[in-house]
Short mmCIF file of the C-alpha atoms (twelve columns), coordinates in Angstrom:
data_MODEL
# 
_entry.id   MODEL 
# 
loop_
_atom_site.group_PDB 
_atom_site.id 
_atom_site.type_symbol 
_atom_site.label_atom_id 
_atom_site.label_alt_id 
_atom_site.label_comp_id 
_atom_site.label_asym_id 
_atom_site.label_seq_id 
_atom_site.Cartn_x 
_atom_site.Cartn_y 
_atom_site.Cartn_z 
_atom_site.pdbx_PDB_model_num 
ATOM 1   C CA . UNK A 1   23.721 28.756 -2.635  1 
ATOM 2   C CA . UNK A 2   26.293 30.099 -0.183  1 
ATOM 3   C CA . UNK A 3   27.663 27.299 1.505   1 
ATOM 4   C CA . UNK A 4   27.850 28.129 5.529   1 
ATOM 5   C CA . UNK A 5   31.860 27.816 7.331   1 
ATOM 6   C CA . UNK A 6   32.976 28.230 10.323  1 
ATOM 7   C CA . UNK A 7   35.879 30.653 10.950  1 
ATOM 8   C CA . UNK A 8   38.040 31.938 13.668  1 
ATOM 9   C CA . UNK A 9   37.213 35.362 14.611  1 
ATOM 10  C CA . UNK A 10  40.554 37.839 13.921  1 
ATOM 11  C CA . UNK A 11  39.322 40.492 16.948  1 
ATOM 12  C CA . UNK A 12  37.982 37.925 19.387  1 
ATOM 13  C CA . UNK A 13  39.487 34.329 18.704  1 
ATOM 14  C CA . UNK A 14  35.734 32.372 18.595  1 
ATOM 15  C CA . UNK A 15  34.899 30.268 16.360  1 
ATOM 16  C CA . UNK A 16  31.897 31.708 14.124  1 
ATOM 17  C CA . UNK A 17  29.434 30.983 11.384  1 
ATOM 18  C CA . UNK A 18  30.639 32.481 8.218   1 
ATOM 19  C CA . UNK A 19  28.955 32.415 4.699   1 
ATOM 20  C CA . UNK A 20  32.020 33.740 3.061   1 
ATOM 21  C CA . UNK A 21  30.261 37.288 2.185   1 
ATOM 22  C CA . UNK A 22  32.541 40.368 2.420   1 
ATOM 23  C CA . UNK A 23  30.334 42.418 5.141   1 
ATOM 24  C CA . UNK A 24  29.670 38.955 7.737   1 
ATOM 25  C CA . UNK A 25  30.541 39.923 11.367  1 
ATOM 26  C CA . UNK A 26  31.245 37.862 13.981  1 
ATOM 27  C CA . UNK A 27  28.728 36.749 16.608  1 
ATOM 28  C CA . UNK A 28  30.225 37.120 19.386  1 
ATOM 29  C CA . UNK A 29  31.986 40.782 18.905  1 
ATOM 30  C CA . UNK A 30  30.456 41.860 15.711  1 
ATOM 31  C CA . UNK A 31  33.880 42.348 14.672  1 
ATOM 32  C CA . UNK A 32  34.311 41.382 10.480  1 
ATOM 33  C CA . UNK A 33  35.590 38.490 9.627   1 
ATOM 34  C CA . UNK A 34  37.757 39.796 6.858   1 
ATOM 35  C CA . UNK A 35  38.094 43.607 7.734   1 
ATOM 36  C CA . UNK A 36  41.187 44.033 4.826   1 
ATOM 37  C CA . UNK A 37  38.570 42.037 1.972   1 
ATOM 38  C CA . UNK A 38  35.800 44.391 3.393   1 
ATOM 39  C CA . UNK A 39  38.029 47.307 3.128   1 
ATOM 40  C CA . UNK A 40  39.144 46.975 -0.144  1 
ATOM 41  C CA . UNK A 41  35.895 46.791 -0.968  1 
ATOM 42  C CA . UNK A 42  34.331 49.624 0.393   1 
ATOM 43  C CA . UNK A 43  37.357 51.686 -1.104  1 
ATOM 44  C CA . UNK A 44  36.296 49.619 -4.307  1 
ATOM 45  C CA . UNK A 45  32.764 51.060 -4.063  1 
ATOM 46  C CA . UNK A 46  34.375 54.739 -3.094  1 
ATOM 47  C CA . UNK A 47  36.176 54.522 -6.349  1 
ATOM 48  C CA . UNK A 48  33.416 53.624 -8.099  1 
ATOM 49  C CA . UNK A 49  31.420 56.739 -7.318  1 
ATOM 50  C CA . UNK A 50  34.372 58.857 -7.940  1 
ATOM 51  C CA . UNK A 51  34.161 57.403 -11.640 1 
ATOM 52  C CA . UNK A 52  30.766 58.443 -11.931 1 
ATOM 53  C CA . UNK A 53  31.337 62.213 -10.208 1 
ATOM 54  C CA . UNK A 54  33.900 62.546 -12.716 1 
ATOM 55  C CA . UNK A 55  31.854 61.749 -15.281 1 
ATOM 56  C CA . UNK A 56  31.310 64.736 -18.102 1 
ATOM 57  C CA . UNK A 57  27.322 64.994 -17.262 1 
ATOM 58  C CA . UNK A 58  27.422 63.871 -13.824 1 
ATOM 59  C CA . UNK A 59  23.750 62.475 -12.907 1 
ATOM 60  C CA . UNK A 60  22.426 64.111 -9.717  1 
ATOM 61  C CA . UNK A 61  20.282 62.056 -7.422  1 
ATOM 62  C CA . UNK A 62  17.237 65.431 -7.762  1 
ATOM 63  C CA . UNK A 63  17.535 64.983 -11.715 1 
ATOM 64  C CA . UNK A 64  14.209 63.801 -12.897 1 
ATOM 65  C CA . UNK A 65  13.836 61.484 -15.337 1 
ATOM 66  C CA . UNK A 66  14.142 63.444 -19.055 1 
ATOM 67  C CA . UNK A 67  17.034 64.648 -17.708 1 
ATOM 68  C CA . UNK A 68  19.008 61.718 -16.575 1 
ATOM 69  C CA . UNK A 69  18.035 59.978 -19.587 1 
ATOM 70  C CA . UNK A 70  19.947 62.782 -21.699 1 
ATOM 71  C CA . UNK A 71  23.008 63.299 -19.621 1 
ATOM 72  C CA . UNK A 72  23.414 59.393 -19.998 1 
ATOM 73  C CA . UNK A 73  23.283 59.124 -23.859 1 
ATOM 74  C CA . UNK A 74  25.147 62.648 -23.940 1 
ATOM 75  C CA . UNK A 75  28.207 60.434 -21.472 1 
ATOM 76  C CA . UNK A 76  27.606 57.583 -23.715 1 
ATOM 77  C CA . UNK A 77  28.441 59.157 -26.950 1 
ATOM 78  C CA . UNK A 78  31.659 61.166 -25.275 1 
ATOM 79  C CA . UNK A 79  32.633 58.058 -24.577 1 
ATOM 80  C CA . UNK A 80  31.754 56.440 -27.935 1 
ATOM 81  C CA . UNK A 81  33.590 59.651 -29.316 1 
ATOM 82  C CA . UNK A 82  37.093 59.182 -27.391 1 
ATOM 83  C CA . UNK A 83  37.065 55.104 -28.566 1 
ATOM 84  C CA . UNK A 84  36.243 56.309 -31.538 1 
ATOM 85  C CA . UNK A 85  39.215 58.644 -31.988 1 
ATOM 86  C CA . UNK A 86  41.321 56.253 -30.407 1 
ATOM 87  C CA . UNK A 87  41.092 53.525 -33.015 1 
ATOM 88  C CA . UNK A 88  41.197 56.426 -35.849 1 
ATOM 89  C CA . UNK A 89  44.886 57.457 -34.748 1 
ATOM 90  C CA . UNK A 90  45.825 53.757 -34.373 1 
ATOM 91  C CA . UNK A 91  44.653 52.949 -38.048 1 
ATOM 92  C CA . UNK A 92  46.764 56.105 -39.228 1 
ATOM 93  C CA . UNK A 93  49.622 54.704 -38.013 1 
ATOM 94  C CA . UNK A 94  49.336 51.159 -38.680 1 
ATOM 95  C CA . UNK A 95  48.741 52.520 -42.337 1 
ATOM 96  C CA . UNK A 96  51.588 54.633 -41.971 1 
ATOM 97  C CA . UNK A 97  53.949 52.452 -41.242 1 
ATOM 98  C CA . UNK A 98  52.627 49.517 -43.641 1 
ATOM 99  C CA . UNK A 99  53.603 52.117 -46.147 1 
ATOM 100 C CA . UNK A 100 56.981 52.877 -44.817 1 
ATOM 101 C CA . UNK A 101 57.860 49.115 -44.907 1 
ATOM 102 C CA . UNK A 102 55.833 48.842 -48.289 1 
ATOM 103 C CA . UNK A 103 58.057 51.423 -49.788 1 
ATOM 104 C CA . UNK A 104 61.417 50.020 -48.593 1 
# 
């Protein structure tokens, strides 16, 4: 459970109830109590859905459900593809240069 503080308002300068959540206001001016923390988390949340916009089989919100079932395996194995290539090219050259040193 949330444990309920009181803080001074930055917009107003009363002292208010605060639970120590990102979006609590004030209630006197309705004014957040932490408007950079609830910034950087809105721009958190912005960047977030970017991420998923960017994605290779972006899932629209009118997509029924067949179809956002296969766009999300289809992202899932890209992804599972790019890891997977990845970790082949670092094994080549860890193996490549075990040999080098292996060799002299």
């Amino acid at each position: 459970m949330s444990q309920v503080r009181e803080i001074k308002c930055p917009h107003c300068g009363e002292w208010t109830l605060w639970n120590g959540d990102v979006d609590d206001r004030c209630l006197y001016c309705g004014g957040f109590l932490e408007p950079k923390r609830f910034s950087r988390e809105v721009e958190r949340q912005i960047n977030k859905e970017l991420l998923k916009e960017n994605d290779y089989f972006f899932i629209k919100p009118g997509d029924g459900d067949l179809t956002r079932w296969f766009k999300s395996i289809l992202n899932q194995v890209r992804w599972l593809a790019y890891y997977v290539q990845i970790a082949f090219f670092i094994f080549v050259t860890l193996l490549l240069v075990l040999l080098s040193l292996i060799t002299g």
